[in-house]
N, C-alpha and C positions, 0 to 999 in steps of 0.2 A: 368747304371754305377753308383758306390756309389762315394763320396766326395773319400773316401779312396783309391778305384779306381783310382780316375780322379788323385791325387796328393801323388804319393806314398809318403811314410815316414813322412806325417806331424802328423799320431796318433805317432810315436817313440819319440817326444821330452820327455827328462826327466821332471821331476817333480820339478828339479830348475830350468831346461827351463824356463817352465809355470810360475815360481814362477818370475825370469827375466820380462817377458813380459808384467803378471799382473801388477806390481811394474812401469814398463814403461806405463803401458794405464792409473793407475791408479791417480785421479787429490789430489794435495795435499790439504789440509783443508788449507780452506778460512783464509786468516788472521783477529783478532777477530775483528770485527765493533766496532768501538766506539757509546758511546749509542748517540742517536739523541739529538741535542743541543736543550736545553728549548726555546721555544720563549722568545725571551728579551722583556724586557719593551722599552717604545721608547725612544731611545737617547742611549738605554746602549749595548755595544759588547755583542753578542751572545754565542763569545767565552772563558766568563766567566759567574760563575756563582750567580754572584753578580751583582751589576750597575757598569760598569766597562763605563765611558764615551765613546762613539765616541768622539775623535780631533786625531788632527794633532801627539801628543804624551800625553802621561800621565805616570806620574812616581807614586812612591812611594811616601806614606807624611811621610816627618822626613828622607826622602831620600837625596840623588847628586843631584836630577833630575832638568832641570828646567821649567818643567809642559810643556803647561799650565794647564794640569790636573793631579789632584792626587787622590790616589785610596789607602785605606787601605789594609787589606788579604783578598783575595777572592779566589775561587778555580777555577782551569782555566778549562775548559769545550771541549775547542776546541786548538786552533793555540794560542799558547803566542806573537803574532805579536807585542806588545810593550816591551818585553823582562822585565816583571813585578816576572816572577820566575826563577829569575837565577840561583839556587840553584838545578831546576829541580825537588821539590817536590812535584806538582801541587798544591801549595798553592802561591801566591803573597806576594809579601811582608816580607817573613820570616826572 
């Protein structure tokens, strides 16, 4: 006994069937990776790419902030966890 045999009418589906099904099995493209963070120097976030201090906070200099670290423009690499591009440009500072 052939497949066709065993399961009548599954050669019948149309051709936008298939086109359906494909679209369904089919996995959407990866969303794009960020490129891998440089190794930092020690003492500085990873997630810029500058010396961006580890503490507690670091602001801008000539900023609101009130430190105890300040940091000019740098480009942010990864997570703006001290909230240093508020503008959203991936520069610091601007």
């Amino acid at each position: 006994m052939t497949l066709a045999q065993a399961t009548p009418g599954w050669l019948e589906a149309t051709h936008s069937e298939w086109l359906d099904v494909q679209q369904q099995l089919t996995v959407p493209p990866a969303a794009p990776v960020p490129p891998a963070l440089a190794e930092a120097a020690p003492g500085c976030d990873p997630n810029y790419s500058g010396c961006v201090p580890i503490a507690s906070d670091v602001d801008c200099i000539g900023g609101d902030g009130d430190g105890p670290e300040y940091v000019g423009q740098v480009q942010v690499a990864g997570t703006d966890h001290y909230g240093l591009d508020a503008d959203n440009t991936g520069l610091t500072c601007d």
